[in-house]
C-alpha positions in Angstrom: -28.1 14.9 -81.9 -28.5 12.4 -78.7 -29.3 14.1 -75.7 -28.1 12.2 -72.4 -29.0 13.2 -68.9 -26.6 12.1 -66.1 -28.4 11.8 -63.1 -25.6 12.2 -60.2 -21.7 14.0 -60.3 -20.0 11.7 -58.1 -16.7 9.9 -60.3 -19.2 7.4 -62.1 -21.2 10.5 -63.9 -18.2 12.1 -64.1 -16.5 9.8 -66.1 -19.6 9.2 -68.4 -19.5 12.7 -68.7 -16.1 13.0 -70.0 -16.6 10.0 -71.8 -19.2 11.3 -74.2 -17.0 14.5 -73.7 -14.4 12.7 -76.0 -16.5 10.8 -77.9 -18.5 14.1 -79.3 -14.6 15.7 -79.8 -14.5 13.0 -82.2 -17.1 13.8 -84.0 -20.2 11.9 -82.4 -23.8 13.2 -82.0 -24.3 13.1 -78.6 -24.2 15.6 -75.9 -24.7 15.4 -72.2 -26.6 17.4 -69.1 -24.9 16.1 -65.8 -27.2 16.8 -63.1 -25.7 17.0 -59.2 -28.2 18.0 -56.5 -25.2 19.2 -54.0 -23.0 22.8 -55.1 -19.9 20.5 -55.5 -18.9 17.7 -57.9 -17.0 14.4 -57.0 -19.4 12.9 -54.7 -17.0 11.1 -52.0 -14.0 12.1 -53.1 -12.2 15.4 -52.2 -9.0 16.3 -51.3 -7.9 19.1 -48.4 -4.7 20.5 -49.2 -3.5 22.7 -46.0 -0.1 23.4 -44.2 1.7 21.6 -46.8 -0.8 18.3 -46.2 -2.8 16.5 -48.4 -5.7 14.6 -46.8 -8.3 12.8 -48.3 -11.8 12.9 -47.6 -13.0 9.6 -49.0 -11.0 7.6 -51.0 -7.2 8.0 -50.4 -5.8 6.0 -54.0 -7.0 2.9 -55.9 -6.1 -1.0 -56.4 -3.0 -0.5 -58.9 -4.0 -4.1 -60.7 -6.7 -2.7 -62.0 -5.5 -0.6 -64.8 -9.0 2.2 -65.3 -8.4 4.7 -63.1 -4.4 4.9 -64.2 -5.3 4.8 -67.6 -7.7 8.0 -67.1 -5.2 10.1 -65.4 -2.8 9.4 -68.0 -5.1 10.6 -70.5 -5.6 13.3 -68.6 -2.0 14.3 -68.4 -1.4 13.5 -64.9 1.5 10.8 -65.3 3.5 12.7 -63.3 1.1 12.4 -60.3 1.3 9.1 -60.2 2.7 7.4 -56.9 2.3 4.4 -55.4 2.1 3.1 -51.9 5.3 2.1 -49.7 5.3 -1.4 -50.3 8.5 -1.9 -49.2 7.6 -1.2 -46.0 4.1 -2.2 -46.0 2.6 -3.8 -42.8 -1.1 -4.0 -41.5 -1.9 -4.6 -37.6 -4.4 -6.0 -36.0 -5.7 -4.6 -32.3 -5.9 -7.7 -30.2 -6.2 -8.1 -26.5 -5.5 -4.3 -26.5 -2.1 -4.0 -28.3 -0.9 -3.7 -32.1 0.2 -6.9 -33.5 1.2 -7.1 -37.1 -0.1 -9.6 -40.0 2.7 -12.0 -41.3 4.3 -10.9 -44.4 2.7 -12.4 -47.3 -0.6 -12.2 -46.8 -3.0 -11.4 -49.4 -6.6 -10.3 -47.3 -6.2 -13.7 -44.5 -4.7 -15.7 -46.7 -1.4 -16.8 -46.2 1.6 -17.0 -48.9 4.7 -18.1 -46.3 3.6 -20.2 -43.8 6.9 -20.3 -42.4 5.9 -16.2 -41.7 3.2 -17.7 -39.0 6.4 -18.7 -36.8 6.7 -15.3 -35.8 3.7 -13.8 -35.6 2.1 -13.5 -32.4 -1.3 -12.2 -34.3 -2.8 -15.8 -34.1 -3.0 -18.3 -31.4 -1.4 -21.8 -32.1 -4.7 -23.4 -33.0 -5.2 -21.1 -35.8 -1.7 -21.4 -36.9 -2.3 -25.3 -37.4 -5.7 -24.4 -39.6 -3.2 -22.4 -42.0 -0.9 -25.3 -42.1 -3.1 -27.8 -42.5 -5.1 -26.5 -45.4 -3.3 -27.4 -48.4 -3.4 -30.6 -47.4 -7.1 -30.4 -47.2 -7.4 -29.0 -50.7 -9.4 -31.7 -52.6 -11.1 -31.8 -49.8 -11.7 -28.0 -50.2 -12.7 -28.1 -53.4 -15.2 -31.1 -53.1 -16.7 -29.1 -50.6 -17.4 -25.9 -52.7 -20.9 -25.1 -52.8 -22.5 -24.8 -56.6 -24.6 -21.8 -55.2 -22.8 -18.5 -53.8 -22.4 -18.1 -50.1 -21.6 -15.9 -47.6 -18.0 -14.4 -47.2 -17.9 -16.1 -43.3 -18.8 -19.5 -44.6 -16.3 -19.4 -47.0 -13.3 -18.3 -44.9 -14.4 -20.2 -41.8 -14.3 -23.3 -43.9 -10.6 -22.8 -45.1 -9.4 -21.5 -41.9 -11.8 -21.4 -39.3 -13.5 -18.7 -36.8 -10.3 -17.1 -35.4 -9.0 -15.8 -38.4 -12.3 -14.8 -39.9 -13.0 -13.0 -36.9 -9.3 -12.1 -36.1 -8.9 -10.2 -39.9 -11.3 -11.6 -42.2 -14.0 -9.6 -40.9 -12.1 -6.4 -39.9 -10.3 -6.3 -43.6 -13.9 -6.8 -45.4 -15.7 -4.5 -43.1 -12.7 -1.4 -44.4 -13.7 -1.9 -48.3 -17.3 -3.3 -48.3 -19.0 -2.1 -45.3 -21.3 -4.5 -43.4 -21.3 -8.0 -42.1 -19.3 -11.3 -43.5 -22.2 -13.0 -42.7 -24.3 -12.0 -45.4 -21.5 -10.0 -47.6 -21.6 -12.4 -51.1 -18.4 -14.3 -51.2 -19.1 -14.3 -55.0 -18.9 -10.1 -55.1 -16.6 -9.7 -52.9 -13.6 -12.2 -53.2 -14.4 -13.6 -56.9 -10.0 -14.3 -57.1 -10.6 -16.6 -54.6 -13.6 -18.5 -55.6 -11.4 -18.6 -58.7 -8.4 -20.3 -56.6 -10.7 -22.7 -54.7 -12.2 -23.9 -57.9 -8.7 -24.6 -59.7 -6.7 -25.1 -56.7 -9.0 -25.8 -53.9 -6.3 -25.1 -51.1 -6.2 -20.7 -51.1 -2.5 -21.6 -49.7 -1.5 -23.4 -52.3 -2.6 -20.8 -55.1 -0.8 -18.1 -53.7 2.0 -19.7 -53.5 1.7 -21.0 -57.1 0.9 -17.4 -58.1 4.2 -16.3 -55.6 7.0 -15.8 -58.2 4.7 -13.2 -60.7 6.0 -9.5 -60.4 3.0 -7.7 -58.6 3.5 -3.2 -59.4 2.7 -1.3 -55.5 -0.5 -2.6 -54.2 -2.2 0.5 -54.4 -2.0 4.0 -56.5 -2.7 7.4 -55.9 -2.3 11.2 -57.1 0.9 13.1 -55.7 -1.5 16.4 -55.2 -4.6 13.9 -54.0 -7.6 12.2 -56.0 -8.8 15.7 -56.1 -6.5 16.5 -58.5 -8.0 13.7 -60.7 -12.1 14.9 -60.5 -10.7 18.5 -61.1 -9.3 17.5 -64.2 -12.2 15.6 -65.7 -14.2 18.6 -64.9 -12.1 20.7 -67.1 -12.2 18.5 -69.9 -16.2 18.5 -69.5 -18.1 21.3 -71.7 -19.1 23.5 -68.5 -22.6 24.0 -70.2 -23.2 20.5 -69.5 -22.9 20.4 -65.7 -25.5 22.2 -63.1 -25.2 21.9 -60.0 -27.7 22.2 -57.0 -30.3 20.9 -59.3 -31.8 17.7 -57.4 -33.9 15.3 -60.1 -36.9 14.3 -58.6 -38.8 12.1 -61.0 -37.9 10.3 -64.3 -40.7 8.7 -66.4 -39.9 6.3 -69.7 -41.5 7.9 -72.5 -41.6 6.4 -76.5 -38.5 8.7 -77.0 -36.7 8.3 -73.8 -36.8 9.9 -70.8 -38.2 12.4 -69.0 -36.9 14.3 -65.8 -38.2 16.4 -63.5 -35.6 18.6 -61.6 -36.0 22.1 -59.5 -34.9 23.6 -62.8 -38.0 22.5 -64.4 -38.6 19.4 -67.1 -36.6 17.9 -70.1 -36.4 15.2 -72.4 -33.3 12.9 -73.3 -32.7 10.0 -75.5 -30.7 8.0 -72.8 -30.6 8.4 -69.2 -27.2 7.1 -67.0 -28.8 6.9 -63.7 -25.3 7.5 -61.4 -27.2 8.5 -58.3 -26.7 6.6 -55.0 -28.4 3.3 -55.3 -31.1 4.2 -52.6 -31.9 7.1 -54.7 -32.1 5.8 -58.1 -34.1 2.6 -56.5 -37.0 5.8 -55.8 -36.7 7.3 -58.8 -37.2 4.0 -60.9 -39.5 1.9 -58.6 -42.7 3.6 -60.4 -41.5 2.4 -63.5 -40.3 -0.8 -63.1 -41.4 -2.5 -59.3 -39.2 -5.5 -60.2 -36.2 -3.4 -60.9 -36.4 -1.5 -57.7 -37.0 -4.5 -55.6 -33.9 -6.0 -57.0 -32.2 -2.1 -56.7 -33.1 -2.7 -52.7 -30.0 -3.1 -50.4 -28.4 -2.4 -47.3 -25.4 0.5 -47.5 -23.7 1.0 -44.4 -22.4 4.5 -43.5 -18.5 5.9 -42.5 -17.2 8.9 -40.6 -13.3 9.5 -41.6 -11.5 11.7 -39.6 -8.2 13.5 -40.5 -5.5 14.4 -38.1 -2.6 16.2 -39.6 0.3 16.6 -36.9 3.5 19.2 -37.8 6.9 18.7 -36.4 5.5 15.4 -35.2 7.7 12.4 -36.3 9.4 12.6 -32.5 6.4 12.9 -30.5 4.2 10.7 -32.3 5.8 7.5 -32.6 4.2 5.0 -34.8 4.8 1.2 -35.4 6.2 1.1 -39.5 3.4 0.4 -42.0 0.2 1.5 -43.5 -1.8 1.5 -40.3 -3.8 -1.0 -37.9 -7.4 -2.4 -38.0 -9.9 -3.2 -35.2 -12.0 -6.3 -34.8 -15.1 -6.4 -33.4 -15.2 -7.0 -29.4 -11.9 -5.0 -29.3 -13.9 -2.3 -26.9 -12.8 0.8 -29.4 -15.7 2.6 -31.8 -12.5 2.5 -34.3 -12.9 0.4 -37.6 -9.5 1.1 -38.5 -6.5 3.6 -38.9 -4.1 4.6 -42.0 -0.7 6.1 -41.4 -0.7 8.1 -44.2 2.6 9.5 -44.2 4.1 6.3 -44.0 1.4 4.5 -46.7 2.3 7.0 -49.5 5.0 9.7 -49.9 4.7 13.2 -50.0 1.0 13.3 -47.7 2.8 15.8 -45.1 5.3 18.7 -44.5 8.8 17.7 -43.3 8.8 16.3 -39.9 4.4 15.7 -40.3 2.1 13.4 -39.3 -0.9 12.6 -40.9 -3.2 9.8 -39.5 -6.8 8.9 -40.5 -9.2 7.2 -38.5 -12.1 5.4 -39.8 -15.4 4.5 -38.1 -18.3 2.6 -39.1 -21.5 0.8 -38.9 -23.6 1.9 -35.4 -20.3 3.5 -34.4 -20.5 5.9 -37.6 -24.1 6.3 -37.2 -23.6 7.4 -33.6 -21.0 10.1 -34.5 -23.0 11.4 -37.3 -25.3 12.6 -34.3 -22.6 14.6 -32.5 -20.7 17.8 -33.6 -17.7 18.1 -35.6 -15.7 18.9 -32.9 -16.9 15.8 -30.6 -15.9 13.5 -33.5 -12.8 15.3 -33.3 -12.2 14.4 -29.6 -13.9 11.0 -29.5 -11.6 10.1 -32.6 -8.2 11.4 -30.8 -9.5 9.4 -27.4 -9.7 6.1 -29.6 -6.4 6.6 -31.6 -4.6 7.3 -27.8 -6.0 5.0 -26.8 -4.4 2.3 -28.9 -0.9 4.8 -29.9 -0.8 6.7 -26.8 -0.8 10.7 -26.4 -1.2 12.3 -29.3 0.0 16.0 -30.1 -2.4 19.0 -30.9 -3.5 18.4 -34.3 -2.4 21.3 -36.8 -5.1 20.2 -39.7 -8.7 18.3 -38.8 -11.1 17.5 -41.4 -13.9 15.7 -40.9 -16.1 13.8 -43.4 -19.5 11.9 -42.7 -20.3 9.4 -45.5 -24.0 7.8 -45.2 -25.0 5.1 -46.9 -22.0 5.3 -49.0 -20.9 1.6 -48.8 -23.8 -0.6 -50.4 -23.4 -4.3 -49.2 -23.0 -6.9 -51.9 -25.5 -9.6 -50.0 -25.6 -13.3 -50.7 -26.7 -13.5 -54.2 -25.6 -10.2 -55.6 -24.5 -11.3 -58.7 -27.8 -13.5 -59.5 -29.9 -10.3 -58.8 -27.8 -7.9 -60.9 -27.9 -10.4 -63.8 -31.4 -9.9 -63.3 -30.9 -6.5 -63.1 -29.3 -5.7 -66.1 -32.2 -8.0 -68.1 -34.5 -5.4 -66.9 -32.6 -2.2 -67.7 -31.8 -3.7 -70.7 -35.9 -4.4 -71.4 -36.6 -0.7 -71.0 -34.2 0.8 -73.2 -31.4 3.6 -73.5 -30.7 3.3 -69.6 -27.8 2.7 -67.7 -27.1 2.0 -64.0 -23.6 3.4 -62.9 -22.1 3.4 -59.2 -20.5 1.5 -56.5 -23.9 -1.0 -55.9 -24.1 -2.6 -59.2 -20.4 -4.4 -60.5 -17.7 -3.0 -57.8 -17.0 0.0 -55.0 -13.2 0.9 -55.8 -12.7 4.2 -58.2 -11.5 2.0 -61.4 -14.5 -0.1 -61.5 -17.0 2.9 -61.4 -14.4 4.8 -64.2 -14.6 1.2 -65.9 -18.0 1.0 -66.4 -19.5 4.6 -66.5 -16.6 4.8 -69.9 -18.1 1.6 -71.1 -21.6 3.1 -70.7 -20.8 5.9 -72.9 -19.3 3.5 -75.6 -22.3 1.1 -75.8 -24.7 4.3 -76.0 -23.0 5.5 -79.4 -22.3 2.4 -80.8 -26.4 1.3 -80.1 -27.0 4.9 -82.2 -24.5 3.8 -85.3 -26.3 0.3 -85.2 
């Protein structure tokens, strides 16, 4: 029998888990210990269900092109939970010179699919218009131009369209998923589809458009009842003996047979260790085994505060522009990184007649928050939303979620260094590196890999 440790619960050692769940079902000799130093599983993602409300603590759904995370929720029965986003409706804003103006339709991040769309936006001024217009023409240029090496996400986007937009959205829209600054974020990482287009294409314009007339499903998917829903079912179809909580691993040394850990519980050995702690944490843990792994382990991780503002009865008094919500560059004079109408992004979030609005804060702005009570995040976030919306009603429902370090940033070279990486891990033997710092940060890239970590453990054994 293989024994596996799982060193974190958060949806990347869940999945593992419930990978080698199904795996040992089928007959396979291999069981796992999942090891979570906090008393709940799920790491960032939770879901408050009050008043009739569902608000999200983390995550609020997934990218639907990327098929993991539906596949998994299908498997675990929960087809009928499946929604997606309004797309039909779907607009993003940007806060510029203190008001809301929208993106043109048929953007994809800041790159444009109708140009004809810029006519009527007011987002940009005419300068910036003309660097959208004038890049297909540019496009052998372009791709000429293309370095051979990776490169930051700013130098890529400020040579297609210049400052304005990068600044305008490109940095605001990056900063939302990845945390951090364009200036060193890895263009490679973060935007590989559009390396992709600039290599075949070399005008971004041009390849949307090309790419224009392919059915796209909803842009994003989620769980009717909340991604709660989903970590509550994987629990249930993982062998409860497997799982303790509150039992914090504090050393794991390589051994002839495998591993050894150190917890509060005492000591154990495993064949195979899936190291699914935060990246910060696992860097620790391995550094006195392998200095050259940890260095290349060491990276920034920028931190989030998410508050949740559920309004009843409030579809009159709170009046909001239609869309999925607005985001805030920098130099806009709010601590705001950006807001989600959530009612409006994805059905059935609120009671009849409810609001439900989420406010996102960042970088020094989180890390200032985190300093200050609950209930002065609360007020500081309703003072920046009415700020920007105007008076806001008494909220019904408040939750409140701190998230350090919980965004690592992909830096210039990321991909080099995880090759690296992986030659390492690989060198030591019956280890695994799972989470959001290694090969992607949305839910179906950690449910992606932790499965495919389970798979490669039991076919090494049969081999």
């Amino acid at each position: 029998m293989k024994r596996v440790a799982i060193a974190g619960g958060g949806i990347a050692g869940l999945a593992a888990a419930y990978e080698l769940a199904q795996l040992a079902r089928r007959g396979e000799p291999v069981q796992a210990v999942l090891f979570e130093s906090s008393q709940r599983l799920g790491g960032i993602v939770e879901t408050v269900r009050e008043a009739g409300f569902v608000i999200e603590g983390g995550p609020d759904g997934w990218v639907s092109e990327k098929p993991w995370a539906r596949q998994l929720a299908e498997e675990l029965n929960l087809s009928s939970e499946l929604i997606h986003s309004n797309d039909t409706t779907r607009k993003t804003y940007v806060l510029r010179d203190g008001d809301l103006k929208a993106m043109p339709d048929g953007m994809r991040m800041m790159v444009p699919s109708d140009l004809t769309a810029l006519d009527t936006s007011d987002l940009f001024s005419p300068r910036a218009r003309q660097y959208f217009r004038d890049e297909p023409s540019r496009a052998a240029e372009l791709r000429a131009s293309a370095p051979m090496h990776d490169e930051s996400v700013a130098e890529f986007v400020r040579r297609h369209f210049g400052n304005e937009v990068l600044e305008t959205i490109g940095a605001p829209l990056l900063s939302g998923v990845f945390g951090g600054d364009v200036a060193t974020l890895s263009v490679r990482a973060v935007m590989a589809p559009f390396v992709t287009m600039e290599r075949e294409y070399g005008s971004l314009v041009t390849a949307l458009q090309a790419r224009a007339g392919n059915s796209t499903p909803a842009l994003f998917t989620t769980l009717r009842s909340g991604l709660g829903t989903l970590i509550d079912r994987i629990v249930a179809s993982i062998p409860q003996q497997w799982i303790h909580l509150n039992t914090e691993v504090s050393a794991v040394a390589r051994t002839v047979e495998g591993w050894h850990l150190t917890t509060n519980r005492g000591d154990e050995s495993f064949d195979a260790l899936f190291m699914a702690a935060p990246v910060h944490i696992a860097q620790s843990l391995l550094s006195p085994i392998d200095a050259r792994a940890a260095e290349l382990m060491q990276m920034d991780a920028s931190s989030a505060v998410v508050v949740g503002f559920a309004f009843a009865d409030a579809t009159h008094s709170l009046k909001l522009p239609p869309g999925f919500g607005f985001l805030v560059p920098q130099g806009s004079g709010s601590l705001l990184l950006a807001c989600t109408f959530m009612d409006q992004k994805f059905p059935d979030r609120v009671p009849e007649g409810g609001r439900l609005l989420r406010a996102f804060f960042g970088g020094e702005s989180a890390l200032r928050l985190m300093r200050c009570r609950n209930d002065e995040i609360a007020a500081i976030a309703r003072l920046e939303l009415a700020r920007i919306l105007g008076p806001l009603p008494e909220p019904q429902v408040t939750v409140i979620r701190h998230l350090p370090r919980s965004l690592p940033q992909y830096a210039v070279g990321h991909l080099e260094r995880m090759a690296e990486l992986n030659e390492r891990v690989r060198a030591l033997g019956s280890l695994w590196l799972l989470g959001n710092a290694y090969r992607g940060v949305g839910l179906p890239d950690l449910i992606r890999d932790a499965r495919a970590a389970a798979q490669s453990l039991v076919a090494c054994a049969v081999s």
